[in-house]
N, C-alpha and C positions, 0 to 999 in steps of 0.2 A: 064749446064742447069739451069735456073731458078729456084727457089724454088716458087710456085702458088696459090692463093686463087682462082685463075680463068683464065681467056685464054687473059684477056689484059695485055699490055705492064705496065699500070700503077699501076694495081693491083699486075703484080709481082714485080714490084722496092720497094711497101710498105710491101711486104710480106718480100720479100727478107733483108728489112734493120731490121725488127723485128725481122727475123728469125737469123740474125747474132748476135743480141743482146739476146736472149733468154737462158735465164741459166735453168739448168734442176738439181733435186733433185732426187739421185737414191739409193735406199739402196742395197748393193751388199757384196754377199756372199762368207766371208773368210772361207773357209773349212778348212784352220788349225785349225785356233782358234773356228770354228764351231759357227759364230756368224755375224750381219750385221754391216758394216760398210757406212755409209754415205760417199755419191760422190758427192760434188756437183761444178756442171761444165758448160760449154756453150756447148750446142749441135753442135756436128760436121755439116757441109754442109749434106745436103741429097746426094743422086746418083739418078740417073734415074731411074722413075719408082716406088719411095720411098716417102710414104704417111706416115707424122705428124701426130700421134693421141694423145689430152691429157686425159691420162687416168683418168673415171670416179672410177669406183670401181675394184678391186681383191677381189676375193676370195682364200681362201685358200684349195687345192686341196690333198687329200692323197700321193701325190706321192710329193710333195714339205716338206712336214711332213717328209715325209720319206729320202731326201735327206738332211733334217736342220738334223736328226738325225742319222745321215751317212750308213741307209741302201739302199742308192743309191747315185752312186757318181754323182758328181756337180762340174761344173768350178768353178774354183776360180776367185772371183770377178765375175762372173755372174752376173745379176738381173735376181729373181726368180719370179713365178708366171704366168701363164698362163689362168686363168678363167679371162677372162677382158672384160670389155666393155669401151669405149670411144667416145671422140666427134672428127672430124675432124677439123685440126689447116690448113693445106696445100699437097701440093705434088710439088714433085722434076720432071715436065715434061711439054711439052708446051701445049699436049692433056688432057683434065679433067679425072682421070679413071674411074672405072667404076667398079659397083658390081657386085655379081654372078651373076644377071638377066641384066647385062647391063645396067643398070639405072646411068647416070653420077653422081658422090658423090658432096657434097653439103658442103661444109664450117659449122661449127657450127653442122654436123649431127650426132647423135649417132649413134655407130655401132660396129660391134662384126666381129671376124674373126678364118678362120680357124687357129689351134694349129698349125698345120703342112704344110708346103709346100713344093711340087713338082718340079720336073724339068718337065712336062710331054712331058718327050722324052725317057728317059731310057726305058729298059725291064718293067718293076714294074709298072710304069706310066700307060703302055700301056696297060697292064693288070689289070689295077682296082685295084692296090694295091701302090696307091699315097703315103700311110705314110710310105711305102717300100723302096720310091725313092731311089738311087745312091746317090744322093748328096741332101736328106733331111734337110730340117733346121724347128727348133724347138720353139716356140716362150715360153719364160720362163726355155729353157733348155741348151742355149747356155753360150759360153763365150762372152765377153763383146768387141766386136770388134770394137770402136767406137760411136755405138748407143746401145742406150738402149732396151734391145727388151722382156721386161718380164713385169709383172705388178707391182712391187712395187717399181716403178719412176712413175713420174710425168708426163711425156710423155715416149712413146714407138713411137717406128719408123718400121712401118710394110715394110715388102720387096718386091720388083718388084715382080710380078705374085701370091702374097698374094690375097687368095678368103676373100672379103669382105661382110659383110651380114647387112643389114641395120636393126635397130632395132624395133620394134612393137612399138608404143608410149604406147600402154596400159601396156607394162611391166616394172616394176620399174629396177634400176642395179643390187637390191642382186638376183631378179627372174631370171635375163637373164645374168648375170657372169658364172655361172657355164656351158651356156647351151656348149659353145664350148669345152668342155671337158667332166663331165659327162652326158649330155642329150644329145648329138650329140654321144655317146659310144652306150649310151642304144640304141638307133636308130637305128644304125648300128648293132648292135647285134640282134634285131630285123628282120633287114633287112634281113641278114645272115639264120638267123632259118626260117624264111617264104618261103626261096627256096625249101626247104625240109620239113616243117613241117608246117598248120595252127595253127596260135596262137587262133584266133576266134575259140570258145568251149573247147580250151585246158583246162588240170589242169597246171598249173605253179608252180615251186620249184623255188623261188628264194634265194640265200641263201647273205648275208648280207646285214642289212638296213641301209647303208651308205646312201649317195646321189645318187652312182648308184644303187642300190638297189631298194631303195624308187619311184624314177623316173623310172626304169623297171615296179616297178607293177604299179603303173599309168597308162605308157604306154599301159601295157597289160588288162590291166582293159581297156581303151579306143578301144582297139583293139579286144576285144571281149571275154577276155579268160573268161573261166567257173569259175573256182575255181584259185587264187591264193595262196600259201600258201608262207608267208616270215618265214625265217627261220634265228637268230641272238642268238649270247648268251647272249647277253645286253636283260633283256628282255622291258626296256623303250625304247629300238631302235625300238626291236620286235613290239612292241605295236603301235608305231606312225605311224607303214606301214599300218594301219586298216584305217586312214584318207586319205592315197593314193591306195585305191581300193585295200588291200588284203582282200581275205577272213578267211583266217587263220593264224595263226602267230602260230611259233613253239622259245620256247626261253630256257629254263633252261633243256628242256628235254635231255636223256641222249641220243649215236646213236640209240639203241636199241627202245627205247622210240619214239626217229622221227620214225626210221623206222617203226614200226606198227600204229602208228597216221597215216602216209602215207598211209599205204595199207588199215585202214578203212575209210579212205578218199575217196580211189581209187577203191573199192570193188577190192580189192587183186592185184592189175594191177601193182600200183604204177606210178608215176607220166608223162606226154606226154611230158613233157616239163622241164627240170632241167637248170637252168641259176646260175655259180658261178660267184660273183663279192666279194669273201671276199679273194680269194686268198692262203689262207691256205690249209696244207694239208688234213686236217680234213674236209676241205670246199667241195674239187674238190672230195673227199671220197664218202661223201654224196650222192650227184651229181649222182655219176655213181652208186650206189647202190640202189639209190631213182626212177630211172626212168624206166621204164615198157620194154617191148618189140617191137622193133621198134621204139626209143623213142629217143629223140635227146639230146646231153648234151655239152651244149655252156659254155668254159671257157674265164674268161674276166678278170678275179683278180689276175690273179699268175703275176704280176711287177714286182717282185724282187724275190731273192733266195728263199726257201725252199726245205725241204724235198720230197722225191721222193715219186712218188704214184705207188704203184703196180698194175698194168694192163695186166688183162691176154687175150690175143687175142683171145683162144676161146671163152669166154663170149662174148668176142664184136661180132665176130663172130654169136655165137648162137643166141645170142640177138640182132640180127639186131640193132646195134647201130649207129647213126650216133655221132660224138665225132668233133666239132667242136673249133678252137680257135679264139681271136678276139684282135686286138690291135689298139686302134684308129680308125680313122672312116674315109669314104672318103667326099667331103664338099657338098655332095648331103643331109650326114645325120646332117650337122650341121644344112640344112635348114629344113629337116625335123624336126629335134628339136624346133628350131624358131618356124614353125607351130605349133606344138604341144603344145608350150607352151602359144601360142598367143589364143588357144582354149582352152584352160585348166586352164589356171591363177587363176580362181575363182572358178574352180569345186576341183581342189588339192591345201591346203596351202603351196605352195613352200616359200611363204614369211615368213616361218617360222620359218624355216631353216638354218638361221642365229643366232646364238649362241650369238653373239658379236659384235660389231664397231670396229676399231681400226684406228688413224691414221699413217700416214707415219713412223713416227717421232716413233710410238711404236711397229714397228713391232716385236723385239723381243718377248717384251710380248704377241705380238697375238698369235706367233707362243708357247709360253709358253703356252697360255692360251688353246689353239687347242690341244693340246697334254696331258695337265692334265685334262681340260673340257670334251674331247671328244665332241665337241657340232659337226651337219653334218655339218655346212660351219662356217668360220670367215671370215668377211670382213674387209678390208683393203679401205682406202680412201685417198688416194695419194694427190690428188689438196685441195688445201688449202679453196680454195672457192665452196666446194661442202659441 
């Protein structure tokens, strides 16, 4: 099958003779030596179904932190990264494809995609739990099968039945990198707690002001809730959630301390709404101690190991708890994200958010620098002419 800028004959013979010549820069991760190694190569033929994107921006996501630092394993030789946005180069089929809303894609067009995709045929599929799939595949999480499929190469090669989501012009890449991973989570998380619980006039626990975090209470700020309270032990994290619609920030205080801040917050109730995105066990603790009666508590941040949490059934019981968990999101909420951000852009400084630049050529250091900095996002700029 052709490699295509469009549906003529002549358009794909000049794509196709570029596309054979096309070398690609990919930084790809040795997990022995725990460090990145430069690939650079001629990109294999596509397969059917298989769309060219040269990637504009990466961001650097927590859970890529987490695997540079081996609390999460990683293919060897991988390329890492997942927050991306890019422009479209081609596709490998005789039909032009086409985005979530159907709209034929367009040569030269920015655009963003889901992390995860589905077979949607398995059990999982069928059931609304796409990032469940049977035979899921991972973009930024995979080994290196030929194409490059993460963000810190030069081009990525998105896979047959990959949900494509075209980009806002009003949003710059550092605002809209993140959205396919933390702002399409919040979404979803979101989503989730609104089956069972109004966010509109809730109080909100959110307990870490990451980039999920931060973009939760946004979120809920948008969404109507009453009172947000973010909770972080940084307390300059804590402080910055007040520019994304918290109402109160909880930061150096001890448990004992949150918890009665909480209860005169709540005139004694304690909180309607508890959302963890720090992951820890002190975090998910909080969480279910903090939240009232009938009260719902959505965990989003336990990724990787930790200590166990003790949970006693009766309490949940007596307390009419509802105890929710959340991984990934399905590509309804990436576009809910997009929205979200295409109406928000100027009411919350997501452009701020960015700690850093870095290019290709320095990703070590970014990843150095993300890790001693703590800044919420580093970017990454792959193409040489951006």
């Amino acid at each position: 099958m052709p490699f295509s800028a469009g549906t003529t004959m002549s358009e794909m013979k000049s794509e196709t003779d570029l596309r054979n010549d096309l070398q690609n820069i990919a930084m790809e991760f040795d997990t022995t030596q725990r460090r990145f190694v430069q690939a650079k190569k001629l990109l294999e033929p596509l397969c059917e179904g298989q769309v060219l994107v040269r990637v504009l921006c990466c961001t650097l996501c927590g859970s890529d932190l987490h695997t540079v630092s081996g609390r999460r394993c990683g293919h060897d030789g991988g390329v890492l990264g997942h927050e991306i946005v890019g422009e479209v180069v081609g596709w490998c089929s005789e039909l032009t494809p086409v985005d979530y809303h159907g709209v034929p894609l367009q040569i030269g067009q920015r655009i963003t995609w889901a992390m995860s995709v589905g077979c949607e045929a398995c059990f999982y599929c069928d059931n609304e739990l796409n990032q469940k799939c049977d035979s899921l595949f991972k973009y930024g999480h995979e080994a290196n099968g030929g194409h490059p499929t993460g963000g810190l190469s030069e081009h990525c090669v998105l896979v047959a039945g990959t949900p494509i989501f075209s980009v806002p012009a009003v949003l710059s890449n550092e605002v809209v990198a993140p959205v396919n991973c933390a702002t399409a989570t919040v979404s979803a998380a979101l989503r989730l707690v609104s089956q069972t619980h109004a966010v509109n006039g809730a109080t909100v626990l959110i307990v870490g002001a990451g980039m999920l975090g931060l973009t939760a209470a946004a979120q809920c700020r948008e969404a109507g809730a009453a009172r947000i309270v973010v909770a972080d032990p940084n307390e300059e994290r804590a402080k910055l959630a007040l520019a994304f619609g918290a109402t109160d920030v909880l930061a150096s205080d001890s448990a004992e301390q949150r918890q009665a801040r909480l209860l005169e917050l709540t005139a004694g109730r304690g909180v309607d709404l508890a959302i963890d995105f720090a992951g820890v066990t002190t975090a998910v603790e909080a969480c279910l101690e903090s939240v009232r009666l009938g009260g719902c508590v959505m965990l989003v941040g336990s990724v990787f190991p930790s200590d166990p949490v003790a949970l006693y059934p009766e309490q949940v019981v007596r307390r009419m708890l509802t105890l929710r968990g959340l991984h990934n999101y399905l590509p309804r909420d990436l576009d809910s994200g997009l929205q979200f951000l295409e109406r928000n852009h100027q009411r919350f400084p997501f452009e701020s958010l960015v700690g850093k630049r870095f290019s290709l050529a320095d990703v070590d250091q970014a990843f150095e620098f993300a890790m001693q900095q703590r800044p919420v996002r580093v970017a990454v700029y792959p193409s040489t002419s951006d």
